[in-house]
SEKEVO-687333 format. One record per residue: x, y, z of N, C-alpha, C in turn. Coordinates in steps of 0.2 Angstrom, whole numbers, plus 5000, padded with zeros to 4 digits. Layout:
<babas>
XYZXYZXYZ...
</babas>
This chain:
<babas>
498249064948498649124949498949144942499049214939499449224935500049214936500349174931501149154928501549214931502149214934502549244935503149264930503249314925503949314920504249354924504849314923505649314925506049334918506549364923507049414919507549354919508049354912508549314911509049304917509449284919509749284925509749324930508949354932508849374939508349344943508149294940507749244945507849184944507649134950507549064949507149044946507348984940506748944938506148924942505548934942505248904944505048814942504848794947504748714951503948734946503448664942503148654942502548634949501948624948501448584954501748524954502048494949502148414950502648424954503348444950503948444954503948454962503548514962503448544970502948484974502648444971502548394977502848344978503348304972503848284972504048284979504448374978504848414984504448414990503948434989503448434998503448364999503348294997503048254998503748195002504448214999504848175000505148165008504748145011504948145017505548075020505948125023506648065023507148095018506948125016507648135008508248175012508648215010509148255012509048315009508848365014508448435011509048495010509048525004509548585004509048655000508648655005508048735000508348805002508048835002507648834994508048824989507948764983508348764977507848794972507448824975507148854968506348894970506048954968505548974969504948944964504548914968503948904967503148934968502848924959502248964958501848924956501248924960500548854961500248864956499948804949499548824946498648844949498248854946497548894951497548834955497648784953497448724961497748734968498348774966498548784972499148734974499648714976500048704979500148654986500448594988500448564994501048574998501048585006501448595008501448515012501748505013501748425019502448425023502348425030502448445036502848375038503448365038503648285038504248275041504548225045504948225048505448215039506148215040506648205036507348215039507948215034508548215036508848285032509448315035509648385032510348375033510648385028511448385028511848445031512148425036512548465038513248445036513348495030514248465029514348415029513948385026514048285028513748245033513648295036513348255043512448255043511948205041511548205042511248205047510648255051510348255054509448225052509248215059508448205057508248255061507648275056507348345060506648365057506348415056505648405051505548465048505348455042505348525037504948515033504848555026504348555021504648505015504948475018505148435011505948475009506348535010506848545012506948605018507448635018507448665023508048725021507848805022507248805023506648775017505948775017505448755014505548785007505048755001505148794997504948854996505348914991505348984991504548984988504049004989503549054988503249094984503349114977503549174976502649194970502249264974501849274969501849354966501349354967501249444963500849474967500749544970500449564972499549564968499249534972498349544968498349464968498849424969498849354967498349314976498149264972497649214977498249164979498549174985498849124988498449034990498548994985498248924988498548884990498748854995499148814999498748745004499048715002498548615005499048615010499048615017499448595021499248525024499748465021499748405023500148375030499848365034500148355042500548275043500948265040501348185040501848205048501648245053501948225058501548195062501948165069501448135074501248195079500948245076500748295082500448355078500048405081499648435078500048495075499848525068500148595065499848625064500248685061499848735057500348785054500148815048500548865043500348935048500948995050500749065049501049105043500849155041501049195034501249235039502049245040502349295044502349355038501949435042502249475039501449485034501249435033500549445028500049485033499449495029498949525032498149505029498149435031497549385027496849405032496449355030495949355035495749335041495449335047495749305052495949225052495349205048495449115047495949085044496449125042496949105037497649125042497349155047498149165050498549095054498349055052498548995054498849005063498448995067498648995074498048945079498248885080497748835084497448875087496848865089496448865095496348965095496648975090496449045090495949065083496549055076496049055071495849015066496248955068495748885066495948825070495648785069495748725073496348695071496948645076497448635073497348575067498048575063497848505058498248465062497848405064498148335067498448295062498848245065499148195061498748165056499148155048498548145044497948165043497948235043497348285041497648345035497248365033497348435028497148495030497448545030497048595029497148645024496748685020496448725014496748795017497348825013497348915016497348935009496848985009496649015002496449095002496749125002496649215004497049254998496949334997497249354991497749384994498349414993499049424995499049504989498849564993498849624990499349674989499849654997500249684998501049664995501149684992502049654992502549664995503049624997503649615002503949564999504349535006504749495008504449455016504149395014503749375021504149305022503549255027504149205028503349145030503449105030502949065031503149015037502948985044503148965045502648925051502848855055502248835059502348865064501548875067501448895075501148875079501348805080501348755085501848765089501848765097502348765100503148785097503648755099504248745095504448735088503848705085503848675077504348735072504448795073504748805068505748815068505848815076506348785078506548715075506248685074506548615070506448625062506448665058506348675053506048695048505248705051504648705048504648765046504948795041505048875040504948865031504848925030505248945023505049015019505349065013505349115012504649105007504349205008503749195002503849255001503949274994504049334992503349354985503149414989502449444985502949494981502849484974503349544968502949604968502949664966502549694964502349724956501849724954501449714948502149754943502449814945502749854944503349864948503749824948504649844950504849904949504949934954505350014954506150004954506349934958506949954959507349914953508049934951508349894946509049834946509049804948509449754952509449694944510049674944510249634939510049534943510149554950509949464952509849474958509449394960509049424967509149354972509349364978509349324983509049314989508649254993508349254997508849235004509149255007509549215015509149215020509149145023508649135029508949135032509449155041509549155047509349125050509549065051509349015059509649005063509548985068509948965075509748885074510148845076510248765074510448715080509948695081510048615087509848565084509348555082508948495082509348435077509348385081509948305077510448325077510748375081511548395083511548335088511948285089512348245096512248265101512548325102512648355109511948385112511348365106510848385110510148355108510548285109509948245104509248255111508648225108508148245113507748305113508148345107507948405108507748435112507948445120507748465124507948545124507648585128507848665129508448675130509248685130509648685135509548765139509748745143509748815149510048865148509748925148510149015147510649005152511149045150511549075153511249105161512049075167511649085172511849175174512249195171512649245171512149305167511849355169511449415167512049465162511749445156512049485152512049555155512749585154513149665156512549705150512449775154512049835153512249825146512849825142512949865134513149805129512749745132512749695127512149685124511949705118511549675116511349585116510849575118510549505117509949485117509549435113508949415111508749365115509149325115509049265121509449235122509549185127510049155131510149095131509849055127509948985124510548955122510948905120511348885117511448855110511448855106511448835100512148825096512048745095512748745091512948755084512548775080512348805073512248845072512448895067512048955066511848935055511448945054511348925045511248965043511248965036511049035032510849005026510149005023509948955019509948875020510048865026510048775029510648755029511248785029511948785027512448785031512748775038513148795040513848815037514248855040514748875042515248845036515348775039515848735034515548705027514948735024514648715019514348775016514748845016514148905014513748905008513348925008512948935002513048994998513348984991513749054988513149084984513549144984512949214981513249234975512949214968513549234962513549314960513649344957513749404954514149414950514049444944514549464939514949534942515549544939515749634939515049664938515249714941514649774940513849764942513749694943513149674946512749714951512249734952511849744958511449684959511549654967511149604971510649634974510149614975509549604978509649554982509749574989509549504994509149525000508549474999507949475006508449445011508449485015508949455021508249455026508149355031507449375034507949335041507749345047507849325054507349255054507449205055506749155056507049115062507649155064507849105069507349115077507449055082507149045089507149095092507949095094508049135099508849195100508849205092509249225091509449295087509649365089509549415085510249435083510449435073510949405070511049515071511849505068511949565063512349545058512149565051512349555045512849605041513149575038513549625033514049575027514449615022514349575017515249645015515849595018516449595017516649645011516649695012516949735006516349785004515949775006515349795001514949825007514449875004514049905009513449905009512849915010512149905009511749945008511549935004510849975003510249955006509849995010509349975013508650005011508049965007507949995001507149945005506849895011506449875013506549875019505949875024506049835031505449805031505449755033504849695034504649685028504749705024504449685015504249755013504149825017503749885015504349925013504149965008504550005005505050085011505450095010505850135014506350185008506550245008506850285005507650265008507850235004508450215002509150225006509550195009509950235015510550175015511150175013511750165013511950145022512050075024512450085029513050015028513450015034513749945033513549865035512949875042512849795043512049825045511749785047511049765049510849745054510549745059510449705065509649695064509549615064509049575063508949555071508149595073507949525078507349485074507249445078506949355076506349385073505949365066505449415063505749465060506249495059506349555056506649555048506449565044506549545036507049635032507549615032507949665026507849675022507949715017507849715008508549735007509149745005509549785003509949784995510149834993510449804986511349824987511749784984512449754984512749774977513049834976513349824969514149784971514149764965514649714966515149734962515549784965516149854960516849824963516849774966517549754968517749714963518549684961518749664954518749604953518349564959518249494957518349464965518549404965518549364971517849354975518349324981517649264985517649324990517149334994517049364999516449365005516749355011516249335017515649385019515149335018514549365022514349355028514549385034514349375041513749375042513549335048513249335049513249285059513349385063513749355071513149365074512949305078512349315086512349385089512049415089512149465095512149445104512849465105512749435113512849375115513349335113513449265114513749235108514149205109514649165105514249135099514549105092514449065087514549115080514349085074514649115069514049085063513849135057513649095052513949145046513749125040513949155035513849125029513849155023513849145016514349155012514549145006514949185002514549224996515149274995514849314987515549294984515249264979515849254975515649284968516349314965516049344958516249304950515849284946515949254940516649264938516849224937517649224934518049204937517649204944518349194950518449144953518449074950518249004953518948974956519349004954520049004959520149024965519849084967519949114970519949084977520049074982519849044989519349074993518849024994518449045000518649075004518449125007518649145014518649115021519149095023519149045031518749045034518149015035517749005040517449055043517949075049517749125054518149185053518249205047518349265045517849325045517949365049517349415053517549465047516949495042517049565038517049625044517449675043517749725046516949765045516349765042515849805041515349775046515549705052515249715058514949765060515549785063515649865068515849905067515549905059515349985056514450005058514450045053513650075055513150035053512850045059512250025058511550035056511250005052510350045051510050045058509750105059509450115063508650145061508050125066507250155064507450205062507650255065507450325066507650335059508250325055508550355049508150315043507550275045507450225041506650255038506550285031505850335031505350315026504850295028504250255026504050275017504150255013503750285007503250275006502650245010502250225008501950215016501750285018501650265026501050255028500650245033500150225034499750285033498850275029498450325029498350365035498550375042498450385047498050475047497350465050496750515050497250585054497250635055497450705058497050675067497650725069497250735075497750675081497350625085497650615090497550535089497650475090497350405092496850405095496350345094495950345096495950295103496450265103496550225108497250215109497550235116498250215118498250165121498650135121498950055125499750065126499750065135500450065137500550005139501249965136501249905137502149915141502349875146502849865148503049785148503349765144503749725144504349715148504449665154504549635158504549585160505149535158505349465161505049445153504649405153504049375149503449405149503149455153502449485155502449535149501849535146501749605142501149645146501149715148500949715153500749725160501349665161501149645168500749585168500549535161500149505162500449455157500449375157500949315156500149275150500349255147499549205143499849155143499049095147498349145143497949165152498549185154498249215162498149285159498049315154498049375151497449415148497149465150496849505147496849505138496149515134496249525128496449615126496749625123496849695122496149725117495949765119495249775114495249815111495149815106495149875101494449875095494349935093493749925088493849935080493449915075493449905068493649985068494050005065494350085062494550125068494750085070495050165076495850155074496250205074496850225075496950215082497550135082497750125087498350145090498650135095499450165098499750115103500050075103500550055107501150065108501250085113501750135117502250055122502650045121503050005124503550005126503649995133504550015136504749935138505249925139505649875142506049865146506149845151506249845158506549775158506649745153506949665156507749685153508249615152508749645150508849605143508549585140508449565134508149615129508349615124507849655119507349595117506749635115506149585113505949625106505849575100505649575094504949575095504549615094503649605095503249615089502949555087502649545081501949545083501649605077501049595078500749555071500049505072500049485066499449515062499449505058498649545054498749605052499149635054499149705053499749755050500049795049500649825048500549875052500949925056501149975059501550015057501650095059502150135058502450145064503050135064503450175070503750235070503450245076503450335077504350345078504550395074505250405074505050475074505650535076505850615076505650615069505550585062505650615056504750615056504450565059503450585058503550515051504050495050503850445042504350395045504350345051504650305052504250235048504650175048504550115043503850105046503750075041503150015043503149965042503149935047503449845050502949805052503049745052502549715056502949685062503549675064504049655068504449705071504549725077504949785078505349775084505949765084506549755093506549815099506349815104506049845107507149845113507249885114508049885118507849855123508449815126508149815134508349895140508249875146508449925150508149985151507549975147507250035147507050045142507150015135507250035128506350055128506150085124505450115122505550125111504850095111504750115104503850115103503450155100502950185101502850145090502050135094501950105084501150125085500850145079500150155076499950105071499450105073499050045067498250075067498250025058497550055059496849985060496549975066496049915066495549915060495949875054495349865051495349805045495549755051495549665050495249655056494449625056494349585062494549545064494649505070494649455073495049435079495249415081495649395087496449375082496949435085497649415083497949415087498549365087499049365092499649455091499749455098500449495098500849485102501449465101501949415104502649435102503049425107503649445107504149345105504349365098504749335093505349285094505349305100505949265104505449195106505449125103504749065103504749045111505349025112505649025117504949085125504949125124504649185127504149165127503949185120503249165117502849095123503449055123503048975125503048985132503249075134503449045141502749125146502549115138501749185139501849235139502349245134502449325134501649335125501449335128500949335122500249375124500049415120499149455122498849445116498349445116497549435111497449515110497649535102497249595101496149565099496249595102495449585102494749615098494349615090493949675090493349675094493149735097492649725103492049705095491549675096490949645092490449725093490449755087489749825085489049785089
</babas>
């Protein structure tokens, strides 16, 4: 892969191959990633899938990850050849998906659908070029596997930077059980028996004692530095189970400048609401006269808490902000689709789709239909497709398709182009076009794993010329 140059104090040093297997390989260690973004020489890179321990404020857990958690940062150039050895040191089967990428089908890492699982003490080879540039996320799709930590950021640059930002951050959102006490066993704990009220937003109904942000709880935050006058870049991504966060950043307002990694004409609000799959870009001038400042980050619909800080150079006096100190730009405004306008939208042919697809989402069904008791959704090599979807359950569902990007249809005709999109419950409706022109058999699944494990899932399908 070509070497990646980095700006003086706006990127991490890159990890050599050695270092980075060092880091993938150290199973058992006490993981705090990503400490550093990592670029594979042409051989490619090894990721190994390994039980370990993660410090929580002292407290070590055992849980499993890439070597830290989350895994390490990723990071290439658009045109660049992604090579990744995925080494299996658990006792049960894996595999990597490129959330948000749009590879070829054998590379989307999914058992039993586009490659065979890798078993204990085996290997497998993902080697594909990465054209498009974002903010993606890499993570396993084995059952629950990425709820225990098998996650991590991958960020594709582009050739050409348009935007101008002095330093950049990645924050990962999770929701956190796994080698907590109160739930050893990792067993599911049960939703709520109480149906969430008409005007609560909620993702799902699990319990979770954690909330992380970079692998970090609450009394251990991970700080965001910035000088006066500084502009931030932070990839804000959702990779949690079952949990859709909203974000905001104490004093300060957002610029929202990405969704899911794809470009968007630039729009000022106060917080963000992430469901699970869904990736921010925003930029943070940092115009306040110094101090520490909380970055929220509250559950939607359900109790718990996470956070970060921003603290500015000079201010090492200054006190952290208490804990559970809520920024007052919660329950300011919010980005929404509709305001959010595509600059780069899809080539979409004049005229009409060539194929609609009304999908109703209820309970877990898409459809009407639970996998793998489920019809394949068929569609053919170039047609301009449409999925029209309403929800009728009372959860809102995050619906990720993989292989593909889509545009959703907003009043302005230039909504984002995503590959994850939160559909409201109660009726909520949200309509997306795509163009079929990746074969193969892809999942489309609602983001919630929890869901997912419970068949809310269909097979796009290409019918064979």
């Amino acid at each position: 892969m070509t070497p990646l140059t980095t700006r003086p104090a706006t990127r991490r040093q890159f990890l050599g191959l050695t270092a980075l297997t060092g880091l993938a390989l150290a199973a058992g260690c006490s993981g705090r990633g990503p400490s550093a973004a990592v670029h594979s020489s042409p051989g490619g890179l090894r990721l190994t899938a390994a039980p370990m321990r993660l410090d929580l404020a002292g407290h070590a857990v055992p849980t499993w990850g890439y070597g830290t958690v989350p895994g390490p940062e990723i990071r290439l150039r658009a045109g660049d050849v992604l090579r990744v050895q995925l080494e299996n040191g658990l006792d049960e089967d894996t595999s990597v998906h490129w959330h948000g990428l749009a590879p070829p089908n054998a590379m989307d890492g999914v058992p039993g659908i586009t490659q065979d699982p890798v078993a204990p003490g085996e290997r497998f080879s993902y080697e594909f070029e990465t054209p498009v540039a974002g903010s993606f996320m890499y993570h396993a799709h084995v059952g629950m596997q990425l709820d225990r930590g098998l996650y991590g950021p991958l960020v594709v640059e582009p050739r050409t930077e348009e935007l101008a930002y002095d330093r950049e951050v990645v924050l990962m959102l999770d929701d956190w059980r796994d080698g907590m006490d109160a739930h050893a066993g990792h067993d599911d704990p049960e939703p709520s028996e109480d149906p969430d009220p008409a005007d609560v937003v909620s993702f799902g109904g699990r319990a979770y004692p954690l909330l992380l942000v970079n692998g970090r709880p609450p009394d251990d935050p991970v700080t965001v530095e910035a000088g006066p006058g500084d502009r931030v870049r932070l990839r804000v991504m959702n990779i949690a189970a079952d949990t859709g966060f909203r974000f905001a950043v104490a004093g300060h307002r957002l610029t929202v400048t990405h969704s899911d990694g794809m470009p968007v004409e630039p729009v000022t609000v106060d917080a963000l609401r992430l469901g699970m799959g869904e990736r921010y870009d925003v930029l943070v001038d940092a115009a306040q006269p110094g101090g520490a400042w909380q970055i929220g980050v509250q559950p939607e619909g359900r109790p718990g808490w996470g956070r970060a800080v921003l603290r500015y150079t000079g201010s090492d006096v200054s006190p952290t902000p208490p804990v559970g100190e809520r920024p007052a730009e919660l329950t300011g405004r919010l980005v929404t689709y509709d305001e959010l306008l595509a600059r780069e939208p899809l080539p979409l042919p004049g005229g009409q789709p060539d194929r609609v697809l009304d999908l109703e989402l209820s309970g877990t069904e898409i459809g009407g239909q639970s996998y793998p008791d489920a019809d394949p959704l068929v569609v053919r090599q170039g047609e301009w497709v449409r999925f029209r979807m309403r929800n009728t359950s009372s959860k809102w569902h995050p619906m990720h398709l993989h292989g593909h990007h889509f545009q959703v249809l907003t009043p302005s005709g230039r909504g984002p182009v995503k590959d994850t999109v939160s559909v409201p419950a109660r009726g909520g409706e949200v309509t997306f076009d795509f163009l079929a022109t990746n074969p193969g058999r892809w999942l489309f699944h609602c983001h919630n794993h929890h869901h997912m494990e419970d068949g809310m899932l269909r097979l796009v399908e290409y019918e064979e010329e």
